[in-house]
C-alpha positions, -999 to +999 in steps of 0.1 A: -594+821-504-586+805-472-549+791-464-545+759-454-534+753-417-515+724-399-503+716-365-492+690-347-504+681-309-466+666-309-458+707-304-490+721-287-492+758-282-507+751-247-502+720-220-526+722-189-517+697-166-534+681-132-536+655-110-528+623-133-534+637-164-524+663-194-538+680-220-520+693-248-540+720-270-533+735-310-562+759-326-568+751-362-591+778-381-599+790-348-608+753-334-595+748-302-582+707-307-567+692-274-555+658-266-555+646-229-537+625-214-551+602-182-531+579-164-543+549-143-559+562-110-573+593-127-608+604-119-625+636-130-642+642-097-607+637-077-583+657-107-602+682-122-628+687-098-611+708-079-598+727-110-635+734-123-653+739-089-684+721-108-706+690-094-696+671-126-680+678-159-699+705-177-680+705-209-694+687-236-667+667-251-670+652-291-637+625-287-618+602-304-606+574-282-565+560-290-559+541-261-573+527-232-606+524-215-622+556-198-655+546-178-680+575-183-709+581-160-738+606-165-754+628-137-786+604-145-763+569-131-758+557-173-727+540-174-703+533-205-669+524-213-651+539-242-622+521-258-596+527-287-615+533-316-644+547-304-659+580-313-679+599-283-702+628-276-704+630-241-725+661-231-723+682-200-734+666-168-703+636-166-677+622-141-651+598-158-622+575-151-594+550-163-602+518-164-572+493-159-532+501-161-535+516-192-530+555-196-564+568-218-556+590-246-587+607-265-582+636-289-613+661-284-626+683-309-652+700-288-652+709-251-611+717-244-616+757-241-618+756-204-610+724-197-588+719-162-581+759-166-580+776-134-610+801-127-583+830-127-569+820-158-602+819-176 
């Protein structure tokens, strides 16, 4: 019989942090849960860019957005913006950015394992 497991992102087990923004990670039943953190002036292809050596984004991310407004463009030009309340799947092939002078807080259930982890760390 399986045990029941809880954890709180309030005490992650792992914080990556970069240019604007945070990430704060727990694994549940061996689901790797994270919730980032992007302040106002954060841009994937300026903060974790550099981090992931990539063209664009390649991790597909399956979010929950809290707060704020994150501005998503795919490699193909679509544009969106995703809000509080909002449940995403953004698959590879993305740059993305705050919106406004609120922070953006999403909590992703897909797509954190590598996320803004250095190439040696990997």
């Amino acid at each position: 019989m399986e045990k029941m497991q809880v954890k709180s992102l309030n005490t992650p087990e792992e914080v990556r942090t970069f240019d604007k923004g945070k990430l704060e990670l727990v694994k549940v039943n061996g689901a790797l849960i994270g919730r980032a953190v992007f302040q106002p002036g954060w841009k994937w292809s300026e903060s974790v860019k550099p981090i992931a050596k990539t063209k664009s984004c390649e991790a597909p991310h399956f979010q929950y957005h809290l707060s704020g407004t994150l501005r998503l463009r795919m490699d193909d030009g679509t544009e969106r913006d995703l809000k509080a309340g909002d449940v995403s799947y953004l698959p590879s092939g993305h740059d993305a950015w705050v919106v406004g002078n609120e922070p953006v807080v999403v909590v992703d259930f897909q797509g954190m394992v590598d996320y803004a982890r250095e190439a040696a760390k990997k």
